[in-house]
C-alpha positions in Angstrom: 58.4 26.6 -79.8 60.1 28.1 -82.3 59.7 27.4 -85.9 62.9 27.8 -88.0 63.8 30.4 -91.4 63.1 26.9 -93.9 60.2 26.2 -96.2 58.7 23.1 -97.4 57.6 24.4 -100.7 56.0 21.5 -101.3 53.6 22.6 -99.0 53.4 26.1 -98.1 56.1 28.5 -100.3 56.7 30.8 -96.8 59.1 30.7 -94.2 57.9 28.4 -91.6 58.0 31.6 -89.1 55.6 33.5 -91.3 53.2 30.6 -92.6 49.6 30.9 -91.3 49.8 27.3 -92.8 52.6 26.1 -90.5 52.1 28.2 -87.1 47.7 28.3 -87.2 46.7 25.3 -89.3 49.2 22.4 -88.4 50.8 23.8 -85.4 47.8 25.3 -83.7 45.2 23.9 -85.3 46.3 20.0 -86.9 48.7 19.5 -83.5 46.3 21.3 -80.9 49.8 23.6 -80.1 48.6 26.0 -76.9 52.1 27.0 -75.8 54.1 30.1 -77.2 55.5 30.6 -80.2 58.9 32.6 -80.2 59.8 34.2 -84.0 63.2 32.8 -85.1 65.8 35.9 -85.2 64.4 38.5 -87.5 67.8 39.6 -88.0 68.9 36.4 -89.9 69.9 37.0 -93.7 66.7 34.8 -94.7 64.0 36.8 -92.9 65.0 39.8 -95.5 62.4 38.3 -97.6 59.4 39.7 -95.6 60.2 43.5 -95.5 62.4 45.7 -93.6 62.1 45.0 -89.3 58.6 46.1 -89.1 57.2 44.2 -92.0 59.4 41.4 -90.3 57.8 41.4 -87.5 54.0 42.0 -88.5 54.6 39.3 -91.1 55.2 36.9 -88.3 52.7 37.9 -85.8 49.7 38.0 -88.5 51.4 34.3 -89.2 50.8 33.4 -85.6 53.7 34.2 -83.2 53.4 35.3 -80.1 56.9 36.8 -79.0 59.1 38.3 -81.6 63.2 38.0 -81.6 65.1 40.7 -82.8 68.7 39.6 -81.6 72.0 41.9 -82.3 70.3 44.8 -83.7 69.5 47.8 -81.8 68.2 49.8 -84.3 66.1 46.8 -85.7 64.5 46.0 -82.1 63.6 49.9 -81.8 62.2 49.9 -85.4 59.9 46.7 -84.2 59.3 48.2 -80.5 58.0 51.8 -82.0 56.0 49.6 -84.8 54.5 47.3 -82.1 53.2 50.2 -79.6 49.6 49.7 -79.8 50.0 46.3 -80.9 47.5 43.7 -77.9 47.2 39.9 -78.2 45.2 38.7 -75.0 45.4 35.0 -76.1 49.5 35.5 -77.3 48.9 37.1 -73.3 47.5 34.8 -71.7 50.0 31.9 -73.1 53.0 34.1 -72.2 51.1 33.6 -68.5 51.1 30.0 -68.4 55.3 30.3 -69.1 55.9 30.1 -65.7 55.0 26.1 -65.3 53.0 24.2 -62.7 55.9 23.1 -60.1 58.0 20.6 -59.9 57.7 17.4 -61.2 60.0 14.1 -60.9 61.0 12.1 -63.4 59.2 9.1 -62.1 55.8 11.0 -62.5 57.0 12.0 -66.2 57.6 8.4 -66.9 54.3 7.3 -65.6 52.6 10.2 -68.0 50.4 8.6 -71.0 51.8 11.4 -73.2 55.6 10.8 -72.7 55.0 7.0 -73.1 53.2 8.0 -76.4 56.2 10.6 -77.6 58.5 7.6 -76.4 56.9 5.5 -78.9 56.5 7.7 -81.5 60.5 9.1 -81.4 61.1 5.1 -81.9 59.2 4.5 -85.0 61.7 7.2 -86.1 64.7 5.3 -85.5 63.3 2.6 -87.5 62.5 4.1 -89.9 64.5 7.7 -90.3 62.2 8.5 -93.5 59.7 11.3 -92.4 55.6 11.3 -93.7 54.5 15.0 -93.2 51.2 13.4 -93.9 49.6 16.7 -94.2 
């Protein structure tokens, strides 16, 4: 996943990307979350606000990320790689690990899954009603 450069201020005043609120309490914690979670470019203009590229990238790892993305800027992606040298996550790790997936699976099995019949329902109640509770 990878949470976007926006805030609800009504809940948390960070960037979504470097909210322990967002990415450990309701993504991790609320939503039970176990996959990766990818930083949104730290190059974008609205990242600014947490530092220069190191401060960038700490801010989001101590917020919960697991990979960080430093897109079109050389010099950036060096400042965070020479930042990041001793940096160790076993758990960020061990998710990374699972990336690979566990084999094919048709779309008749999918269908049949619990969990995509509940997501099915749950994308519906959206369409009828396209208001959104972040009953948090």
């Amino acid at each position: 996943i990878l949470p976007a450069h926006v805030t609800y201020e009504s809940l948390s005043p960070e960037l979504a990307g470097f909210s322990r609120f967002w990415l450990r309490d309701v993504l991790r914690g609320k939503l039970g979350f176990q996959g990766v979670i990818f930083s949104d470019d730290l190059t974008m203009a609205a990242a600014d606000v947490a530092g220069d590229y190191r401060e960038r990238a700490q801010t989001a790892l101590d917020a919960g990320c697991d990979m960080i993305l430093v897109c079109n800027n050389q010099a950036g992606a060096i400042q965070v790689l020479e930042a990041l040298k001793e940096h160790k996550d076993p758990v960020a790790q061990m998710r990374m690990v699972r990336m690979h997936g566990r084999g094919a699976v048709n779309r008749a099995e999918i269908h049949l899954d619990p969990r995509w019949k509940a997501a099915v329902e749950t994308i519906a109640k959206y369409d009828e009603s396209p208001s959104m509770s972040l009953d948090i």
